[in-house]
C-alpha positions in Angstrom: -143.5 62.7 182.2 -143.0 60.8 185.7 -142.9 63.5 188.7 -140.3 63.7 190.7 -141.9 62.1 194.2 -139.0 60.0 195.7 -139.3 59.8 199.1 -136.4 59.7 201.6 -137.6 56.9 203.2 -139.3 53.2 201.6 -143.2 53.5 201.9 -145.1 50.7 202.9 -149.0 50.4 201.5 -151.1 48.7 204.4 -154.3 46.7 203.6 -157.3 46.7 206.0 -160.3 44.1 206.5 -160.5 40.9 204.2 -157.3 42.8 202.3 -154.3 41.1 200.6 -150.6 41.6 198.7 -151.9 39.3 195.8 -153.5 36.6 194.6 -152.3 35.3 191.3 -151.5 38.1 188.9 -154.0 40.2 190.7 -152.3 42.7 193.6 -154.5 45.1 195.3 -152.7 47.9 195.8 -151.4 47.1 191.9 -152.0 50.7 190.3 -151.0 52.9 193.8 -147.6 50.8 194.0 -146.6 50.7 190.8 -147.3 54.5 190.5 -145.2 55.2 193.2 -142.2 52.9 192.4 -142.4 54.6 189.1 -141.6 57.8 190.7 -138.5 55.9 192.3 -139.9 54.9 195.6 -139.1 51.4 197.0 -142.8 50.1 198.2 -143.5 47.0 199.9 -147.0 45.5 201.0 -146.8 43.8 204.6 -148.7 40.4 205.1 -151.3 41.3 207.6 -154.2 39.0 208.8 -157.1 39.5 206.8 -159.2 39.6 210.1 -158.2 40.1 213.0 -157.8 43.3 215.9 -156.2 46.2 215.4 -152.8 45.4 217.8 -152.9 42.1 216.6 -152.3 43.3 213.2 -150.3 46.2 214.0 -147.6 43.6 216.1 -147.6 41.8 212.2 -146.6 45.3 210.9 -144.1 45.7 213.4 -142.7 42.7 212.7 -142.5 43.6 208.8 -141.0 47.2 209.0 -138.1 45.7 211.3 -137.7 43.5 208.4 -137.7 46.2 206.0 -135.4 48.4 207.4 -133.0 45.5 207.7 -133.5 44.5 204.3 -133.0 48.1 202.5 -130.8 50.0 205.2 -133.2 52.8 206.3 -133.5 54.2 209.1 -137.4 54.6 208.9 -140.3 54.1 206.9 -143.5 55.9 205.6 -147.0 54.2 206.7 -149.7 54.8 204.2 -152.7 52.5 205.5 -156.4 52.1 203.7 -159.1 51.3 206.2 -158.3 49.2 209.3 -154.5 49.6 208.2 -154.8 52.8 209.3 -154.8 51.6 212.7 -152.3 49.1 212.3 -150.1 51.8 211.6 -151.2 53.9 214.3 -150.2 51.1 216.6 -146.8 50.5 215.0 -146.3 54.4 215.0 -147.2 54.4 218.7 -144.8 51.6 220.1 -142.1 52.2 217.8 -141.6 56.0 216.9 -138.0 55.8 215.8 -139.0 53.3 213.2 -141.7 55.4 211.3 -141.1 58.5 209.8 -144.8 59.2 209.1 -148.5 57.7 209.2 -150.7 58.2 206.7 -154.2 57.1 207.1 -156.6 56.5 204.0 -160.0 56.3 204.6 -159.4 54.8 208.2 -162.1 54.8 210.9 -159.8 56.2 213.4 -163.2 56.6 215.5 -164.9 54.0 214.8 -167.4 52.6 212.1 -171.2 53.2 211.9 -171.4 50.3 209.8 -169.8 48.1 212.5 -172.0 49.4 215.5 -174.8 48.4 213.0 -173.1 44.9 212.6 -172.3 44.8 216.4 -176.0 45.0 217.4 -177.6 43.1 214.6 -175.0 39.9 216.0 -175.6 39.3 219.3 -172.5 37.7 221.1 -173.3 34.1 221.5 -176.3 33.6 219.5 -176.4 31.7 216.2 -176.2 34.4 214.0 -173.3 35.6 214.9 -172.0 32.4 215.0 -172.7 31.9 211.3 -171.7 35.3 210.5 -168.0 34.4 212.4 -167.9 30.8 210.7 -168.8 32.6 207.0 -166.3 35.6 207.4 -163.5 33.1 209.3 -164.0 30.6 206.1 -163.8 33.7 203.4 -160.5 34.7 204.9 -158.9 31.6 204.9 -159.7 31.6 202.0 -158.1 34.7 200.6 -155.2 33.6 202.7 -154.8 31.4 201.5 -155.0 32.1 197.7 -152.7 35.0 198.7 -150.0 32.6 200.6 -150.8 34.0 204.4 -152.1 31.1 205.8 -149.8 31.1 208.4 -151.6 34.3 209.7 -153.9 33.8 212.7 -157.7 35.1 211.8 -160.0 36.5 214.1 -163.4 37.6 212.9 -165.2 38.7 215.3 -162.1 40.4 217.1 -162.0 42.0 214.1 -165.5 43.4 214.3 -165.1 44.3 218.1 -162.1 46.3 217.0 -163.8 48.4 214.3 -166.4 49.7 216.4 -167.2 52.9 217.8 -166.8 51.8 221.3 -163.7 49.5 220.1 -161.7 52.1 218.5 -162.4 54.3 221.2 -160.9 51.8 224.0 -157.7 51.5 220.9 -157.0 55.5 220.9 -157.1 55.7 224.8 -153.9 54.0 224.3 -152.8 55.0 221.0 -154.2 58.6 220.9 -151.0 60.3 218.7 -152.7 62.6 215.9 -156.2 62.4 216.6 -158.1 65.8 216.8 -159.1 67.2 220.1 -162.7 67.8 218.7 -164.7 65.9 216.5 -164.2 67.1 212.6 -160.4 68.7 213.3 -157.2 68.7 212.9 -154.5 66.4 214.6 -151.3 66.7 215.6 -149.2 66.7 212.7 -146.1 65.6 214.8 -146.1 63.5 217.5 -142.7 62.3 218.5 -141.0 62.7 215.8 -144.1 61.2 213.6 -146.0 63.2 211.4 -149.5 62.4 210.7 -151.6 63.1 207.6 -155.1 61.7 206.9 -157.8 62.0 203.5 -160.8 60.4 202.9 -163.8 60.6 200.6 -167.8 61.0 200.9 -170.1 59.3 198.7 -173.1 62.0 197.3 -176.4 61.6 198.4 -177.7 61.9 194.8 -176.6 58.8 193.2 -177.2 60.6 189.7 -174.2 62.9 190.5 -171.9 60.7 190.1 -173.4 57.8 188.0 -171.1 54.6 188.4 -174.2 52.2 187.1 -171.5 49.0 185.8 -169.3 49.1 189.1 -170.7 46.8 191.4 -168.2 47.5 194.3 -169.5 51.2 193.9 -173.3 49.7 194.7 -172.4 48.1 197.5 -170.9 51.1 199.1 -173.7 53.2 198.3 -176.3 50.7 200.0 -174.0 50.2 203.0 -173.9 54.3 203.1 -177.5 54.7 203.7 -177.1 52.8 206.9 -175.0 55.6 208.8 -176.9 58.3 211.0 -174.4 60.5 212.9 -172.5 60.7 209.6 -175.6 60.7 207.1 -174.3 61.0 203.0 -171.4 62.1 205.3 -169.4 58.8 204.6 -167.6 56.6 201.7 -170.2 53.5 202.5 -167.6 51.8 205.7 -166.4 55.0 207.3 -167.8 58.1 208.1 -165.9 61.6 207.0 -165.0 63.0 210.4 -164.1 59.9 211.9 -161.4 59.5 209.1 -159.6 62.6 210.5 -156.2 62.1 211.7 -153.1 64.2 212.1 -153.2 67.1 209.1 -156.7 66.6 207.0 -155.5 66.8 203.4 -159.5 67.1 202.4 -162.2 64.4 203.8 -164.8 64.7 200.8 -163.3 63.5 198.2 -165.7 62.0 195.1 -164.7 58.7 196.2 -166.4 55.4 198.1 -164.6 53.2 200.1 -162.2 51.4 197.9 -161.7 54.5 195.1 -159.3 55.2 197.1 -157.0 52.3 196.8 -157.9 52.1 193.4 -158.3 53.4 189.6 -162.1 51.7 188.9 -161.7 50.2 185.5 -165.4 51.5 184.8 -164.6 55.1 185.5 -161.3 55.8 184.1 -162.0 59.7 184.2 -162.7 59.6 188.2 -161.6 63.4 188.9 -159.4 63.5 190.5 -157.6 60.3 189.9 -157.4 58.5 193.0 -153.7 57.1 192.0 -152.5 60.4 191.8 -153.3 61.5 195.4 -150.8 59.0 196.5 -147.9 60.8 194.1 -148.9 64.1 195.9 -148.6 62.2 198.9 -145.4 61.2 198.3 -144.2 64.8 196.7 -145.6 66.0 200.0 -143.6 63.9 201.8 -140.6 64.5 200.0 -141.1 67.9 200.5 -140.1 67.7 204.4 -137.4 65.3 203.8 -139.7 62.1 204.6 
């Protein structure tokens, strides 16, 4: 039986880098938005760029919750954002408190990503492999966007990339520094102007036998790309280390998961404990459960 997990206000699930609504039958957020609107929650999916800086993005969002709050009546709405939506909802959070009721970031590098300081140094500015890098990433999001009807959204690569560094997201929470912890591994804020802030992420074992995933190929790709991290060694999901995910009230920052378990139920892995779906219907029974 469906739990009750209705939440006062519409939630709105926020895609990061090289993310999407749909394309074709195929939505990403598919099993986390139809769980919730199950539970009788109205859930939208804003059309961000799929590359492009965090304000950038987080104006888009903006521009999409006004819409939203016109279109249903509310008063506010509930931010949940994976990865770089994170910040795009920190931004909209920021400049518009008395539109957001709360922010909720999954597996967001809300101090930056290992994997693009990594990136950032490999591709010197100017010099041809960046160059290609930019043209190849610039191409594949066109792409998406336009298989996913957003090809009226500006693209920025490389902006993009800038943005998700250490040194970029630092320079983004000087200005934008509601819920972040005052030491490195805390607690935020849970409230800040009349926002609250919640944050979970996942780690990624450094034993790949103990937790086998040997036919999902998404799953290998995080686990090579996690071996690359050094301040956060096996302390990451493959894209963002565990301590820099922490925002506003840590719900737990080591979950079993890589970087996209939690955005999804992998079709390989049914039995994923705990099911990643399901921490968004806490979520929203948690929200509920101070009238959000």
């Amino acid at each position: 039986m469906q739990r009750n997990a209705t939440t006062r206000h519409p939630i709105l699930l926020v895609h990061g880098l090289f993310g999407f609504e749909r394309i074709g039958r195929f939505e990403l957020f598919h099993d986390v938005k139809q769980a919730l609107q199950d539970a009788g929650n109205r859930v939208f999916v804003p059309q961000l760029s799929a590359t492009h800086d965090n304000e950038e993005r987080g104006q888009q969002l903006l521009m999409q919750v006004t819409r939203v709050l016109k279109g249903t009546g509310a008063d506010k709405v509930n931010l949940i954002g994976h990865s770089q939506g994170a910040l795009a909802c920190r931004y909209a959070a920021a400049l518009a408190p008395c539109s957001v009721a709360s922010v909720t970031s999954v597996s967001g590098p809300n101090h930056g990503s290992e994997l693009a300081d990594l990136l950032r140094k490999a591709l010197v500015p100017g010099q041809i492999p960046e160059r290609l890098a930019e043209e190849i990433a610039t191409q594949f999001a066109n792409f998406l966007s336009l298989l996913s009807g957003q090809f009226a959204l500006p693209q920025n690569a490389i902006a993009a990339l800038n943005a998700l560094t250490t040194e970029g997201v630092a320079r983004f929470n000087r200005k934008y520094p509601q819920g972040l912890p005052s030491t490195w591994g805390g607690q935020g804020a849970e409230e800040v102007d009349g926002v609250r802030y919640y944050s979970w992420s996942g780690t990624l074992p450094e034993d790949p036998l103990a937790n086998p995933r040997p036919f999902d190929a998404l799953h290998a790709v995080c686990r090579a790309l996690s071996g690359n991290f050094a301040t956060e060694a096996w302390q990451n999901d493959g894209f963002v280390g565990r301590y820099s995910s922490h925002l506003g009230s840590v719900i737990r920052s080591d979950y079993p998961f890589d970087h996209l378990d939690s955005l999804r139920r992998p079709k390989v892995l049914r039995s994923l404990t705990p099911d990643p779906v399901d921490l968004y219907i806490e979520h929203a029974m948690r929200l509920q459960a101070v009238h959000l």
